[in-house]
C-alpha positions in Angstrom: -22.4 86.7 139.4 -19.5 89.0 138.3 -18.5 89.4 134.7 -17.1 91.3 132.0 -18.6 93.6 129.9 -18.4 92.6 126.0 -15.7 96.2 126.0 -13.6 94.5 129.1 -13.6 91.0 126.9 -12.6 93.1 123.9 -10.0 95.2 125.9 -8.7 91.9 127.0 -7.6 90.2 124.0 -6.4 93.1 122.5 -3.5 93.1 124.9 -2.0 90.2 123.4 -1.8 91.6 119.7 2.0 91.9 119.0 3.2 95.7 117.5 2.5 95.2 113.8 0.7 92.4 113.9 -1.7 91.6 110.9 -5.4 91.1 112.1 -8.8 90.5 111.0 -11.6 91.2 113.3 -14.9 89.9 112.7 -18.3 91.2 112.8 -19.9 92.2 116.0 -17.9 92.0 119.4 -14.4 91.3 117.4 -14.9 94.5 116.2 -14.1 96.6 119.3 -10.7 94.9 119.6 -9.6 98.3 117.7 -10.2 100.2 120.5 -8.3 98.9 123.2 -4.5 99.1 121.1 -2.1 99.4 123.9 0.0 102.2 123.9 2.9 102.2 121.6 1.1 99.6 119.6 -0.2 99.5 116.2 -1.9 96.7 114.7 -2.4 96.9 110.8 -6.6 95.5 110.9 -7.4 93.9 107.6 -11.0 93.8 106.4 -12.7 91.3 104.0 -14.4 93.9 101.5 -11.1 95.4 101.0 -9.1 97.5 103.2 -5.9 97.0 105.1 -4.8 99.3 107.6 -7.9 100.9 108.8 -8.2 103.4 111.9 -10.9 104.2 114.7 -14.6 104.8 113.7 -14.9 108.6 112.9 -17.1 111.1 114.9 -20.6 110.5 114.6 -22.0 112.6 111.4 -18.4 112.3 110.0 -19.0 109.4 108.4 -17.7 108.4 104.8 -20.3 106.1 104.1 -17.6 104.5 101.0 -15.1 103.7 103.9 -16.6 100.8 105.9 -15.3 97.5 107.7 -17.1 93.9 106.8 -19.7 94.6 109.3 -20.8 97.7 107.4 -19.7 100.5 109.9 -17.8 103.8 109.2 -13.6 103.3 109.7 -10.9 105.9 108.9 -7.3 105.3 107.3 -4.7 105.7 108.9 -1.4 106.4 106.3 -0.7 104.3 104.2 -3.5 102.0 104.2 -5.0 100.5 100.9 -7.8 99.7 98.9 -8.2 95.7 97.1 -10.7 93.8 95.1 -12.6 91.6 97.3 -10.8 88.6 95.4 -7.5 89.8 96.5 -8.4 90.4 100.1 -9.5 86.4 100.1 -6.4 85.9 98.6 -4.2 87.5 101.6 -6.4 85.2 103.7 -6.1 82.2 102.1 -2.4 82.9 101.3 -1.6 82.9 105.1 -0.7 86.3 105.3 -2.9 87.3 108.5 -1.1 86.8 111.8 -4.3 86.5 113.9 -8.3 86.1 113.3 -10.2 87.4 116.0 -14.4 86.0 115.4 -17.4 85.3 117.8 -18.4 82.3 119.1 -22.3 80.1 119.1 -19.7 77.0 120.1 -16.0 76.5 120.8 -15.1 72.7 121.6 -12.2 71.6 123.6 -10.5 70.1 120.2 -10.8 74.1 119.2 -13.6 73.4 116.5 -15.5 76.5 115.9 -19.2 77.1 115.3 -19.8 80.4 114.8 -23.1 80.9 112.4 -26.1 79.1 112.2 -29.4 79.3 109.7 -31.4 77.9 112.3 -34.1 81.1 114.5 -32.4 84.1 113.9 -29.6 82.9 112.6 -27.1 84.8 109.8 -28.1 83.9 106.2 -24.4 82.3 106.2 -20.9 81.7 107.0 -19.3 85.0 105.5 -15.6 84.8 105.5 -15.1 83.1 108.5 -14.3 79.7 107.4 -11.6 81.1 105.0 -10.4 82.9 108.3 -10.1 80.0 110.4 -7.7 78.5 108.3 -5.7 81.0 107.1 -4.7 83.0 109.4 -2.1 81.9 111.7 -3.7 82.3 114.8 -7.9 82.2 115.5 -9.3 83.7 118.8 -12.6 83.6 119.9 -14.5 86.3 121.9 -18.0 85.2 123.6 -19.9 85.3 126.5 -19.2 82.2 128.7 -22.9 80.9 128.6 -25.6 81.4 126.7 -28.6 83.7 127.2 -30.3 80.8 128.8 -27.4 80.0 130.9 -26.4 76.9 128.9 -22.4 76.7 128.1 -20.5 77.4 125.0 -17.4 75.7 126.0 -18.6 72.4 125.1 -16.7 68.6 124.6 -18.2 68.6 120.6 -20.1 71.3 119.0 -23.6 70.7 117.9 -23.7 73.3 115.6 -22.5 73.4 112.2 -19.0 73.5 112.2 -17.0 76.5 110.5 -13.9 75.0 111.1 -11.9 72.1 112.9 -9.3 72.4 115.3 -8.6 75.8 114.7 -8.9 77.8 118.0 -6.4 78.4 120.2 -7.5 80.6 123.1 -10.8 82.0 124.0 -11.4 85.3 125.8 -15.1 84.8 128.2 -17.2 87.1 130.1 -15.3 84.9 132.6 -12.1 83.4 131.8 -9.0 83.1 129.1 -8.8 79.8 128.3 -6.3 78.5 125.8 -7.0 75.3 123.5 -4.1 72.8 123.7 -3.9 69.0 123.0 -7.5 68.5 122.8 -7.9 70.2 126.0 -9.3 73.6 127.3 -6.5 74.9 129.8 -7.3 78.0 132.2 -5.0 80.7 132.1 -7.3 83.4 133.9 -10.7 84.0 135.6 -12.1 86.2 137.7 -11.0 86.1 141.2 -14.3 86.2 142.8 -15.5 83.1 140.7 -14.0 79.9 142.2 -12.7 77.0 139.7 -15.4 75.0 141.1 -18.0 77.4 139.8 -16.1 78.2 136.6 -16.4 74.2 135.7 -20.3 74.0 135.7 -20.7 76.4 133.7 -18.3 74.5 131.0 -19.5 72.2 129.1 -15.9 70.1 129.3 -13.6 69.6 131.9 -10.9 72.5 132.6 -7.6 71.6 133.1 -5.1 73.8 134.8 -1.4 73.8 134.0 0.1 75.5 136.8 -1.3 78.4 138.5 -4.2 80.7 137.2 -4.1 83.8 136.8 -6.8 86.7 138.0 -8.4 88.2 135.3 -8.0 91.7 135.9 -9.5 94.4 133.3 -10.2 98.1 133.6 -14.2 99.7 134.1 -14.5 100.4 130.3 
C-alpha cells in the first residue's frame, strides 16, 4: 500500500504554518517540520531548553555542541534569535504565547485527546514538555504514521494510553491522510488518491466523516 515517507508527512504540515508564526516542534518526526518552510516563509521555532528563533541543522562536523534543540541535535541562529532560562521558556508556553505545537502521536482520539508517551516496553522515561504544550499553545498538530508497526490503528474512538492531554488536537497529518478533529469527530480533508475511503476507514480506529469533498493528498518525492 502507498504512503508517505515520515519527510513527505513532515513537508506536509509545514505548509500550513502562517509567515511568522510562533512554533514548537517536538522531538523526533516534528522536528523535520523546519525543513520544508515554504518559500517566502519564516516561522520563528521555539525550543523548550531555551532558544527562540532557531535555524537549519548545520553541516555535519560544524556542530556547536552548546547550540542544540529539545531533542538534543545541533541548530543554528538565525538573527536575532535568543537565549532563556528553561523557567522562562515554560513560561512563554504556559503564557499562550506559541501559535502552534507540532508533537508525535502513540494515540490520537476522535475527541482530540492525545497520548503521546508511555513508560510501558520501550517507552520514554516521561512526558517532557508536551503536556505544557498541549495546552498552551494555541493550536496542537499531530504527525504519525496512520497505524502502528503491527498494523493496528492510532486514530482510535478513546485512547488507552495515558493521556497527555484532553481535547487538544485539532488536525492530524498520517502516512495517509489530513484529518482535522472537530465536534468530537475526525473529519477527512485529504488522502491519498490511490487509497479508497473504504480502505482508509479500516484502518481507523473511529468512523471518518467527510464534510464535503476530499481532497488528494499530493506531496513532493522528498
Amino acid at each position: 500500500m502507498d504512503r508517505l515517507s515520515n519527510s513527505q508527512i513532515a513537508w506536509r504540515a509545514a505548509q500550513d504554518i502562517a509567515d511568522g508564526a510562533y512554533v514548537n516542534l517536538g522531538i523526533g518526526l516534528p522536528e523535520r517540520v523546519a525543513q520544508y518552510q515554504p518559500p517566502g516563509r519564516q516561522a520563528i521555532f521555539h525550543t523548550e531548553n531555551g532558544i527562540l528563533n532557531f535555524g537549519e541543522a548545520p553541516p555535519k562536523g560544524a556542530e556547536d555542541w552548546d547550540l542544540i534543540n529539545a531533542g538534543k541535535k545541533a541548530v543554528t541562529l538565525n538573527p536575532g534569535a535568543a537565549f532563556f532560562h528553561h523557567a522562562d521558556s515554560f513560561a512563554m508556553v504556559r503564557g499562550g504565547h506559541l501559535d502552534v505545537a507540532i508533537l508525535g502521536a502513540y494515540q490520537v482520539a476522535q475527541t482530540g485527546d492525545l497520548a503521546n508517551w508511555s513508560t510501558g516496553p520501550r517507552g520514554v522515561p516521561a512526558v517532557g514538555g508536551a503536556m505544557d504544550l498541549v495546552h498552551g499553545a494555541k493550536r496542537v498538530a499531530v504527525l504519525t504514521d496512520h497505524v502502528t508497526k503491527d498494523g493496528a490503528p492510532k486514530l482510535l474512538e478513546r485512547c488507552t494510553l495515558p493521556l497527555t492531554g484532553v481535547g487538544c488536537v485539532t488536525r492530524v497529518y498520517t502516512s495517509l491522510a489530513v484529518i482535522d478533529i472537530a465536534e468530537g469527530r475526525f473529519v477527512l480533508r485529504e488522502k491519498l488518491a490511490s487509497l479508497s475511503f473504504d480502505t482508509l476507514q479500516s484502518l481507523t480506529g473511529a468512523r471518518l466523516h467527510a464534510d464535503g469533498a476530499v481532497a488528494d493528498l499530493i506531496c513532493p518525492e522528498i
